[in-house]
N, C-alpha and C positions, 0 to 999 in steps of 0.2 A: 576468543571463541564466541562469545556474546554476539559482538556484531558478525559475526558467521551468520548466525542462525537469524539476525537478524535480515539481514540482506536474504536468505536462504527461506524467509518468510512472504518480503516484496516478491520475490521471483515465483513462489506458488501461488503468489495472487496474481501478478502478473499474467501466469500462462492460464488462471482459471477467466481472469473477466476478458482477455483479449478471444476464450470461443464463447464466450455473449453477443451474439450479435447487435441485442439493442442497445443503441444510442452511441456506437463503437464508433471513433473517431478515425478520421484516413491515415494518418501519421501514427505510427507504434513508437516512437521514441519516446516524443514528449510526454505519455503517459507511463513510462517505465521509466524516464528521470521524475516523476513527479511521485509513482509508488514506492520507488529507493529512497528518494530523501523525506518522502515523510514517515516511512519504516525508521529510517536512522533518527530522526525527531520523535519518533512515538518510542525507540526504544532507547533513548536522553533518557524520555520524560520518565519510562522505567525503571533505567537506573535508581531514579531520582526520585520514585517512590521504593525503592530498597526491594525491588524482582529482580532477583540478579545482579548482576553489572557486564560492563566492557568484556570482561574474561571469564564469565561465570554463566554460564547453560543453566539457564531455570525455564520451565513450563509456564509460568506465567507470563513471562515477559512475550515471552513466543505466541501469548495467546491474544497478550494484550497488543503487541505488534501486527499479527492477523487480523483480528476483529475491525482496531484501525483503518487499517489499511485497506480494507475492502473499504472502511466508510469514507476515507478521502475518496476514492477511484469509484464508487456511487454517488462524489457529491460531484466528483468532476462531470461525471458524463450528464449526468443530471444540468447540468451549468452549462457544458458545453457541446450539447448533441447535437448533432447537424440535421436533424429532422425538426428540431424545435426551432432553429433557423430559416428553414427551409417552407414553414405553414405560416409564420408572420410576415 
């Protein structure tokens, strides 16, 4: 159940930064294999601060999996926007 919610956390980040338009990259996969595995690493790293675990639904972990995960998928676009390519 754990990783339910975790994967169930990438995917509302997912469909929230893909209607951002800025800095949104042309390919939607590689940024939705990149917010799924770092959800499933940010919610390891929860287990592993004792929020939850693997089978176990806590709010925390959910929160600290969210907050993440937006910040990988702001560091990505940040790093790899096609507008900042595009002015150098």
């Amino acid at each position: 159940m754990g990783i339910s919610l975790w994967i169930a956390c990438a995917g509302v980040v997912f469909f929230t930064i893909r209607n951002i338009r800025f800095g949104r990259p042309l390919g939607w996969i590689g940024e939705l294999l990149a917010v799924v595995i770092g959800a499933l690493i940010l919610g390891s790293i929860a287990t592993a601060l004792d929020f939850g675990g693997w089978n176990e639904l806590d709010w925390r972990a959910a929160l600290f999996v969210l907050f993440g995960s937006f910040a990988i998928s702001g560091l990505l676009r940040l790093c790899f926007s096609p507008r900042l390519r595009d002015s150098a």
